[in-house]
C-alpha positions in Angstrom: -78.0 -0.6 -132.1 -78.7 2.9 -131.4 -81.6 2.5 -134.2 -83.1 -0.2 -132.6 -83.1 2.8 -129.4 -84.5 5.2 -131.2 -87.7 2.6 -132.5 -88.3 1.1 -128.7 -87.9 5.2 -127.1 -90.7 6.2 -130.1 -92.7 3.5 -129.1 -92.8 4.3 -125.1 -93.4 7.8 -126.1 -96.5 7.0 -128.3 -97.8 4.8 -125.8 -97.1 7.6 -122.7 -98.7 10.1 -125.1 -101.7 8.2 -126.0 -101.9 7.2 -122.3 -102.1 11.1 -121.5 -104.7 12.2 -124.0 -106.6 9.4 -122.4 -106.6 10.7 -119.2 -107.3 14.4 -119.8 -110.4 13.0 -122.5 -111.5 11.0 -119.3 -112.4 13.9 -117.3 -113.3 16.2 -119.7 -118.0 15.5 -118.6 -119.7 18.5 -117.7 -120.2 18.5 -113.9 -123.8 19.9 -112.3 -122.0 23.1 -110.6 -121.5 24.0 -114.7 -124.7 24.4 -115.1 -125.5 27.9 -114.5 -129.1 29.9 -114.4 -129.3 30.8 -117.7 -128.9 27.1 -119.0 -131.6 25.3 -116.5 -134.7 26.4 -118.2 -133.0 25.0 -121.4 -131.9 22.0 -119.6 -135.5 22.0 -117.7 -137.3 22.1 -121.4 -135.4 19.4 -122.9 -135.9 16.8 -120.1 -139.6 17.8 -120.6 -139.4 16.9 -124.2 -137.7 13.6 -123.5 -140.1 12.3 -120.8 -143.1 13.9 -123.2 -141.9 11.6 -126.1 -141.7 8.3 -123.4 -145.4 9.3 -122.0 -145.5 11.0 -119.2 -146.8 14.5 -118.9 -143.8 16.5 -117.1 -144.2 20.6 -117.6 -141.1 22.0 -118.1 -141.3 24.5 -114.8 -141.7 21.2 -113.2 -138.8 19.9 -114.7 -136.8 22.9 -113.6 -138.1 22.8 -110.0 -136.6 19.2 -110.0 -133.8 20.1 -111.1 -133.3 22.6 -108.6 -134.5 20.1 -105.9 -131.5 17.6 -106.9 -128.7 20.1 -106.5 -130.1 20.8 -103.4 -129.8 17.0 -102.4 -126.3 16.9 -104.0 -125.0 19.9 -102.0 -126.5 17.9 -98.9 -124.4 15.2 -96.5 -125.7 12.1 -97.4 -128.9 10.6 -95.2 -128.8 8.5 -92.8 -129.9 5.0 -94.5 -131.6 4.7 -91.0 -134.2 7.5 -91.1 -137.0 7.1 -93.4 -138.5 10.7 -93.9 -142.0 10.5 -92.3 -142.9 14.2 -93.6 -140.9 15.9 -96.8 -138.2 17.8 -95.3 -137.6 21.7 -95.4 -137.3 23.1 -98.8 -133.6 24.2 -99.4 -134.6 26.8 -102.1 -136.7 28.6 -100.6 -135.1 28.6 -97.0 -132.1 29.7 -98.9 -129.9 27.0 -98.5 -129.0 27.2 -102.4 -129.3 29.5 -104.3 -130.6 29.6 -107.9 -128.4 32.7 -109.1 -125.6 31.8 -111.3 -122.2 30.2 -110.1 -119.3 32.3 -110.1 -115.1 31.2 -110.7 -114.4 34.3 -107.9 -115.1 37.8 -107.8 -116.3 39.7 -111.1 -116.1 36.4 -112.8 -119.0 34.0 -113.4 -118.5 30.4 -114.6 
């Protein structure tokens, strides 16, 4: 009896295991605030590359500007599904709503 114990408790325990590996491989993605300075112009050249080889013509400092341009909208509230921009709206990099320097974990550390 107490063998037949042992085989069901090794069971649950491979199964509660497996179940937490799982969970921590789940959330293991890169997120955007990961990306740091130094990588964008990487990151910037290689979307380049990509949409090159599907056709279209996308510079790579126009890639990085993008990129640039869509933190900016994730750092944003959401918009109101209402208002339709009529003109483009102010540039958050250059009114220096976001910055483009590195992120960093606290101070004299960077991510």
């Amino acid at each position: 009896m107490n063998a037949d114990f042992n085989v069901w408790l090794l069971i649950v325990g491979l199964v509660v295991g497996a179940g937490l590996v799982w969970l921590v491989i789940m959330d293991s993605r890169r997120r955007e605030s990961e990306v740091d300075a130094v990588e964008r112009p990487r990151e910037a050249a290689w979307l380049s590359a990509v949409m090159i080889e599907e056709g279209y013509d996308v510079e790579p400092d126009a890639a990085e500007r993008l990129l640039l341009l869509h933190r900016a909208y994730l750092d944003a509230p959401p918009p109101d599904p209402v208002t339709a921009y009529v003109e483009a709206p102010p540039d958050p990099v250059t009114s220096g709503q976001i910055s483009d320097e590195p992120i960093s974990d606290g101070p004299g550390r960077e991510a």
